[in-house]
DOMARMAR-759605 format. One record per residue (C-alpha): x, y, z; residue in three letters; residue number from 1. Coordinates in steps of 0.25 Angstrom, whole numbers. Example, Ala and Ser with C-alpha at 12.3 -4.5 7.8 and 13.67 -1.06 7.14 Angstrom:
// residues 2
{site {49, -18, 31}, ALA, 1}
{site {55, -4, 29}, SER, 2}
This chain:
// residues 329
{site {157, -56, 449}, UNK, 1}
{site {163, -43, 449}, UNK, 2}
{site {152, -31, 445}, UNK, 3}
{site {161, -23, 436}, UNK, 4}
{site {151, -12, 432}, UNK, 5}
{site {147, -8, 447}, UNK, 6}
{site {157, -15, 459}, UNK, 7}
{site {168, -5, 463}, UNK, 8}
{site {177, -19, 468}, UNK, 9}
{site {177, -21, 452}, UNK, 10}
{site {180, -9, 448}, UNK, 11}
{site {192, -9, 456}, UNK, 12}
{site {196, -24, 450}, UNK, 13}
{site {195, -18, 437}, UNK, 14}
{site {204, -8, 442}, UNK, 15}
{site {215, -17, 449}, UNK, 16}
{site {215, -26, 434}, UNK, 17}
{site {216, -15, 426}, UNK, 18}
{site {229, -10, 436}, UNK, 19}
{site {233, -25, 437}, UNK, 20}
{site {230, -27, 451}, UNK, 21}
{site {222, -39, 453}, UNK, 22}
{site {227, -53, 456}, UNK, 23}
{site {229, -64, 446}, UNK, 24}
{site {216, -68, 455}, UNK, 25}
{site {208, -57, 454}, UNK, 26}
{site {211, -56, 440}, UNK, 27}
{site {204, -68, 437}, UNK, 28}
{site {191, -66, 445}, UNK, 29}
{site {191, -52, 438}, UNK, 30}
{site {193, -56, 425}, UNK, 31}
{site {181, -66, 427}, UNK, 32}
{site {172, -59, 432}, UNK, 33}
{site {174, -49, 419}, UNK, 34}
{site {171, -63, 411}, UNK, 35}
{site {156, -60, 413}, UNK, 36}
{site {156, -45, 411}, UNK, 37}
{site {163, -44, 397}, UNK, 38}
{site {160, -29, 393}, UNK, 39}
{site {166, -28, 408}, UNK, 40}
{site {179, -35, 403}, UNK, 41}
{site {179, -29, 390}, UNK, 42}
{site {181, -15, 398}, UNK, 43}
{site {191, -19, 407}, UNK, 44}
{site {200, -25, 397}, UNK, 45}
{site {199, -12, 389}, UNK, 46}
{site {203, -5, 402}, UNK, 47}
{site {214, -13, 405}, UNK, 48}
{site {221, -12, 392}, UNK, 49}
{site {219, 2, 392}, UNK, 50}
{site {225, 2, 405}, UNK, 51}
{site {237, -7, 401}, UNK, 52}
{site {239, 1, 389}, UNK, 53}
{site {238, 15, 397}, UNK, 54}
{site {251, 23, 401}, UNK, 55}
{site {258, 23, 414}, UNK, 56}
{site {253, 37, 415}, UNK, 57}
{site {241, 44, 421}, UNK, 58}
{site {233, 52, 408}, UNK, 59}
{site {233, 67, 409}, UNK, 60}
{site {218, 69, 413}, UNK, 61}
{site {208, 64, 422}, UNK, 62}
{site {206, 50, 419}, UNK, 63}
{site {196, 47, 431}, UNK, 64}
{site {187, 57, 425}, UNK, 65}
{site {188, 49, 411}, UNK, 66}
{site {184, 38, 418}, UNK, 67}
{site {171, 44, 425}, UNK, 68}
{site {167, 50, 412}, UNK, 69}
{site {167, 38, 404}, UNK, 70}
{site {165, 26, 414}, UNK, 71}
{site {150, 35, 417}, UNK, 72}
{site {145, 30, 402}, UNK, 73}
{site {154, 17, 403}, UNK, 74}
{site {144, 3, 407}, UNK, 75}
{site {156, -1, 415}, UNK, 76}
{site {162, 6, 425}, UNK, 77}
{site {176, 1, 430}, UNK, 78}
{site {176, 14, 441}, UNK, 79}
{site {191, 19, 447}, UNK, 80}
{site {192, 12, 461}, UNK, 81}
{site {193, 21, 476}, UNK, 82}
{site {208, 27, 478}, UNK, 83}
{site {206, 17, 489}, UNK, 84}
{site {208, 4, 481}, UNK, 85}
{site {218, 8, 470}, UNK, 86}
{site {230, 6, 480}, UNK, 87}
{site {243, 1, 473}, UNK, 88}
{site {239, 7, 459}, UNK, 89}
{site {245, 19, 455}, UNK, 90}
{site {240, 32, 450}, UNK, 91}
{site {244, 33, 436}, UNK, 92}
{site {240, 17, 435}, UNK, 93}
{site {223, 21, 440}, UNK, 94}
{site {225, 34, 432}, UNK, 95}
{site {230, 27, 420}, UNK, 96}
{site {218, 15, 423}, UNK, 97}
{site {207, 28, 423}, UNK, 98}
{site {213, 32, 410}, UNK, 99}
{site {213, 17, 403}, UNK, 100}
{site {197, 17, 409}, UNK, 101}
{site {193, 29, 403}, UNK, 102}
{site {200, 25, 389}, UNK, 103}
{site {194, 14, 389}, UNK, 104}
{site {180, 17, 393}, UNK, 105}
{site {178, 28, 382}, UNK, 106}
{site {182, 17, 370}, UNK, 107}
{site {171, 9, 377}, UNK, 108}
{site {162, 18, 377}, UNK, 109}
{site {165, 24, 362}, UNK, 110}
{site {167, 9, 357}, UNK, 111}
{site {171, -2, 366}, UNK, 112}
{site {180, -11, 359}, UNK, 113}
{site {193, -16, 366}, UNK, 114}
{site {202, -12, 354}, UNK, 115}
{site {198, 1, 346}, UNK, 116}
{site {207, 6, 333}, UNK, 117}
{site {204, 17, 324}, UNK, 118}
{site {206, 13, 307}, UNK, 119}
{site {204, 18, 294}, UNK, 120}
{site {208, 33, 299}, UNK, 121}
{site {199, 32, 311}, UNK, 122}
{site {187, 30, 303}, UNK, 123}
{site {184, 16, 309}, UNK, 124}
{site {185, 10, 322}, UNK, 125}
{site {190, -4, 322}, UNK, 126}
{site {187, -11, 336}, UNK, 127}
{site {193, -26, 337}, UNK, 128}
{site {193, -37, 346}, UNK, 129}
{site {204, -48, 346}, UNK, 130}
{site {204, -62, 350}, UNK, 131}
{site {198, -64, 362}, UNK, 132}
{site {192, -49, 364}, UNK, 133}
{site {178, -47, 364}, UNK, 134}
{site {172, -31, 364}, UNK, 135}
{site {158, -24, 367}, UNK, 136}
{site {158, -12, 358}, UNK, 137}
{site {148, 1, 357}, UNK, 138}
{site {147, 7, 346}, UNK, 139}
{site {144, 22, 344}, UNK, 140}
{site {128, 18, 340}, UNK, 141}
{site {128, 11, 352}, UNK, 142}
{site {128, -3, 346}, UNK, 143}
{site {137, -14, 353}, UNK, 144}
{site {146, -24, 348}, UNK, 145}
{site {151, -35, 354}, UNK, 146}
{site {165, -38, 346}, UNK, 147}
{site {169, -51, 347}, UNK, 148}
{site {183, -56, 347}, UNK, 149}
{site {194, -54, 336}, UNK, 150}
{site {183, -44, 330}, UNK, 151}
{site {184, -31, 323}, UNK, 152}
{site {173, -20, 322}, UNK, 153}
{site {176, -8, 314}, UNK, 154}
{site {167, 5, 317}, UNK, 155}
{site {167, 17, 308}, UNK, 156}
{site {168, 32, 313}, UNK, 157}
{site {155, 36, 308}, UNK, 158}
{site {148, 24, 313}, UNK, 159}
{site {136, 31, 319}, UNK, 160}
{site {134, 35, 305}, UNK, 161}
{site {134, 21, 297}, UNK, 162}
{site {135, 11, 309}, UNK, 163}
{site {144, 1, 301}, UNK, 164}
{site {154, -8, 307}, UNK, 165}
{site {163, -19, 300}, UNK, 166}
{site {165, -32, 309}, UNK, 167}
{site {175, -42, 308}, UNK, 168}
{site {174, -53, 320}, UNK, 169}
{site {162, -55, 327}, UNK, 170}
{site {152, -44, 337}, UNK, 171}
{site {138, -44, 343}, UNK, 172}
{site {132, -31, 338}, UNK, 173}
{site {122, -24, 346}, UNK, 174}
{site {116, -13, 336}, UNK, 175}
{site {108, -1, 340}, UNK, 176}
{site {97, 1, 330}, UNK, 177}
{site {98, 14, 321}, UNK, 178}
{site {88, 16, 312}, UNK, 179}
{site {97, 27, 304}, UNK, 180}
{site {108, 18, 303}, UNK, 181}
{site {110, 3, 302}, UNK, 182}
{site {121, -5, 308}, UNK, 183}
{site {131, -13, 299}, UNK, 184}
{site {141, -23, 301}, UNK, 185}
{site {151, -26, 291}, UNK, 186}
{site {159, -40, 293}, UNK, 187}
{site {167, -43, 278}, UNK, 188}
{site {157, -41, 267}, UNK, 189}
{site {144, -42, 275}, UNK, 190}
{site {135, -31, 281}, UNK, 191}
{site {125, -33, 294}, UNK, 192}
{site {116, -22, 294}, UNK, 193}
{site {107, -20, 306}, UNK, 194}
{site {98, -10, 312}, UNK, 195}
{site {98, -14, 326}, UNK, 196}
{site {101, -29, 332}, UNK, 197}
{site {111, -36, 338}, UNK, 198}
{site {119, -48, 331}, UNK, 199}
{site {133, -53, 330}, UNK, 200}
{site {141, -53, 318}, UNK, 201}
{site {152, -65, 316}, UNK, 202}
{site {163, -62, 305}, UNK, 203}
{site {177, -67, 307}, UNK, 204}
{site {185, -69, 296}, UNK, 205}
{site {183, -83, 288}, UNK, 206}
{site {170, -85, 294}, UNK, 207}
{site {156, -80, 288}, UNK, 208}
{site {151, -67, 294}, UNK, 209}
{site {139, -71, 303}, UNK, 210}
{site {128, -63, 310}, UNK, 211}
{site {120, -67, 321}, UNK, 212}
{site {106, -56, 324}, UNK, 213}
{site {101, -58, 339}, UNK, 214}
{site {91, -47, 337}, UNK, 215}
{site {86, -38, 326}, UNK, 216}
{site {91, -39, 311}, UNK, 217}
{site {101, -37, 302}, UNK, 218}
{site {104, -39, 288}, UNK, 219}
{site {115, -45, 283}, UNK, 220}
{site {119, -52, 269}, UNK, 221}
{site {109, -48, 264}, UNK, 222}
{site {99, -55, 275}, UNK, 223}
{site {92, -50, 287}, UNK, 224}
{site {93, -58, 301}, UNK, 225}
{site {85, -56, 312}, UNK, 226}
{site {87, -59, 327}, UNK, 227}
{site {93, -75, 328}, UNK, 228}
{site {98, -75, 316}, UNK, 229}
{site {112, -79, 310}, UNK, 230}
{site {119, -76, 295}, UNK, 231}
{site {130, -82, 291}, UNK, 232}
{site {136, -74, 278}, UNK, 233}
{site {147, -82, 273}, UNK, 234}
{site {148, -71, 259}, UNK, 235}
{site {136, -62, 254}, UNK, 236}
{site {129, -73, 245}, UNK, 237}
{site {129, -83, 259}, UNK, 238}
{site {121, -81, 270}, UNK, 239}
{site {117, -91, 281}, UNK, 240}
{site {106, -87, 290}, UNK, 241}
{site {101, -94, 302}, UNK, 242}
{site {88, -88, 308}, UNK, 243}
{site {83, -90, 322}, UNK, 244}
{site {95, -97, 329}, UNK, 245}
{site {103, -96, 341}, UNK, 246}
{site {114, -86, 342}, UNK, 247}
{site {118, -88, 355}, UNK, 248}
{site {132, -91, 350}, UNK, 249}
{site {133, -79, 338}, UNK, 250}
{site {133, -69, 352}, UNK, 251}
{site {141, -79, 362}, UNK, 252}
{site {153, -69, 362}, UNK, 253}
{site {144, -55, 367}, UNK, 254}
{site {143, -64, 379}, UNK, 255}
{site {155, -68, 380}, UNK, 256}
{site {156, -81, 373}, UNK, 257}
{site {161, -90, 363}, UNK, 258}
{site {151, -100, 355}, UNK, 259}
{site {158, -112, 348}, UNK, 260}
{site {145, -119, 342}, UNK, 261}
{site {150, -134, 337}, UNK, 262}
{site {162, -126, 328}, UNK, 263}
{site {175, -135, 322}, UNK, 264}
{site {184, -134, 332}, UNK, 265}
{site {194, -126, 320}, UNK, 266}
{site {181, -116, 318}, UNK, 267}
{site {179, -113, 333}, UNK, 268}
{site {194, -110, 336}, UNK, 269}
{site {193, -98, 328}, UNK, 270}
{site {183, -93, 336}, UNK, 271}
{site {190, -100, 349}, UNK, 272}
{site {203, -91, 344}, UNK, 273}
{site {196, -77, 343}, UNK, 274}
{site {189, -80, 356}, UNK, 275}
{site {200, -84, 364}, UNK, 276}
{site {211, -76, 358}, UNK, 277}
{site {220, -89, 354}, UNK, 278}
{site {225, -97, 342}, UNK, 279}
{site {219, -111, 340}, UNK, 280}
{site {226, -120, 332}, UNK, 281}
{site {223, -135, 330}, UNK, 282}
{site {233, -146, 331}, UNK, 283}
{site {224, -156, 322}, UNK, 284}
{site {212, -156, 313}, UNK, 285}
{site {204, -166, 321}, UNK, 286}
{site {204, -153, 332}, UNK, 287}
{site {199, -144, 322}, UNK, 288}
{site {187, -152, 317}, UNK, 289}
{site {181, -153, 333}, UNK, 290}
{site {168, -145, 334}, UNK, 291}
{site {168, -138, 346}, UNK, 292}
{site {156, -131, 353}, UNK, 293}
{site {158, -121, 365}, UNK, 294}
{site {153, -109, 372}, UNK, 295}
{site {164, -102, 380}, UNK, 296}
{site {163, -92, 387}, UNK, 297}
{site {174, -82, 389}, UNK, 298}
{site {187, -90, 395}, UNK, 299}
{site {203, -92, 393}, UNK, 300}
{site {208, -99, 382}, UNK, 301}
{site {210, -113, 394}, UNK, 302}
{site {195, -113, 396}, UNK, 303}
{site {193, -115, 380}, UNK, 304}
{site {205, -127, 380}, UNK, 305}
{site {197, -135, 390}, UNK, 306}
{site {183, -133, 383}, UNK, 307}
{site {189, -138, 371}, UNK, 308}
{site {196, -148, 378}, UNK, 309}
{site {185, -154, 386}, UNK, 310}
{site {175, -153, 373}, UNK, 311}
{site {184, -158, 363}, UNK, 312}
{site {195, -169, 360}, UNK, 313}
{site {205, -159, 359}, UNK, 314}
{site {218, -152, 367}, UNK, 315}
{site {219, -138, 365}, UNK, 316}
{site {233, -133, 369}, UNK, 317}
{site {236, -118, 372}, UNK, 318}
{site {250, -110, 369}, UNK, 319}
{site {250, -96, 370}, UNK, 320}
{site {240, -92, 361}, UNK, 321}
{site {237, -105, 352}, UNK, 322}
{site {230, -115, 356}, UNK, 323}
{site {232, -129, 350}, UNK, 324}
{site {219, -140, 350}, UNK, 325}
{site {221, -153, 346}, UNK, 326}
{site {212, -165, 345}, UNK, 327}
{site {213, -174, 358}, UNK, 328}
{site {208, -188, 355}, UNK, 329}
């Protein structure tokens, strides 16, 4: 497996992706070795939509020394290649590669998300994730969050100030503790305060807003949990909580994975859908009513047909976009 943080080869693979140089062969070995360095991943995608985005022109300042500037504070270093192995690219295409690195690495280290907007007259930052995105984020206190997919985290400009987010979707937060100033989530109606833990928030729309601690506490409702704890709040008067239980599944997706714990088959494709970018649709209710139970692991939308296949009476049928499952007696 490729080293992507310290082998010049890879450096120079990420180099001939970004430029489109690599066979449909080595394509696949690269993408698969990025399968089990995610922040890795997430990096180079940012590069290389920033390099597809970029203009066929080289910017009008030193962009190599962009580079070296901010790649030196950067936990991965994607390094420019010797003149030696750049034969066949063009200079403005390398010059224009140096300028989508060095853009990208300074939102990485400023915030880290793949797509980055400015609202409410630049008074919040609104970081979003869509189907079948994931993203590591660091925010300016130095506290993580792992977003999960088709998610919305929404910062405010004095955040060092008041360190409160608004959350819609799911993330894994990694707070760092400040006596000064505590951390708070806001997801609808409900507020998570926390000095300094680390737990995952759930709340998609439809669904009861759920928070998982691993370590530390945090109040919520109106009840504290402390590390291996789970509430469920399904409006401020109802709260479930569940005390010293296993969360491997609440924190499957910072790892790269999606838990489906004995869920109706209608339930789990809505996470099924977010996770693998598609539309599920079902051609009877007897499909609907199957529970299903799975742990899967990063993978093409073909790899989830045949598990559902092979563990279910059903036959699932992709077009486009939409897949169709129907129950196969």
């Amino acid at each position: 497996m490729p080293d992507f943080k310290h082998d010049p080869l890879a450096h120079d693979q990420i180099d001939r992706y970004l430029a489109d140089e690599l066979s449909t062969s080595e394509i696949g070995v690269f993408l698969s070795a990025l399968d089990h360095q995610p922040e890795v991943r997430e990096q180079i995608r940012r590069l290389r939509a920033a390099v597809k985005s970029s203009d066929t022109s080289p910017p009008p300042y030193d962009a190599e020394s962009l580079v070296r500037d901010i790649v030196s504070t950067a936990c991965v270093v994607p390094q420019q290649p010797a003149a030696s192995s750049m034969s066949g690219r063009s200079i403005w295409r390398t010059t224009a590669i140096s300028f989508a690195v060095a853009a990208a690495f300074i939102a990485a280290v400023v915030i880290g998300p793949f797509d980055v907007s400015k609202t409410d007259e630049s008074t919040v930052t609104l970081i979003t994730t869509a189907k079948g995105e994931r993203s590591t984020i660091k925010l300016p206190d130095g506290t993580t969050v792992d977003l999960n997919v088709e998610s919305q985290l929404k910062v405010p400009e004095d955040f060092l100030s008041n360190r409160t987010v608004e959350l819609k979707g799911e993330a894994y937060f990694n707070v760092t503790h400040s006596a000064k100033h505590h951390f708070e989530i806001i997801t609808g109606d409900v507020t998570t305060k926390v000095l300094g833990t680390e737990f995952a928030i759930r709340s998609y729309p439809s669904e009861e807003v759920r928070v998982s601690v691993q370590s530390g506490k945090v109040s919520v409702a109106g009840v504290v949990l402390e590390a291996n704890s789970i509430a469920r709040i399904y409006n401020r008067d109802s709260v479930n909580v569940l005390r010293n239980v296993d969360l491997d599944n609440s924190f499957s997706f910072v790892s790269g994975s999606l838990s489906i714990d004995y869920k109706p088959l209608k339930s789990a494709a809505m996470d099924l859908s977010r996770w693998y970018n598609i539309d599920i649709q079902f051609a009877d209710s007897a499909a609907e009513q199957l529970h299903f139970s799975a742990n899967l692991a990063n993978g093409s939308v073909t790899d989830l047909i045949e598990i559902l296949e092979f563990t279910l009476p059903v036959k699932a049928t992709l077009s486009g976009k939409k897949l169709t499952i129907a129950f196969s007696k």
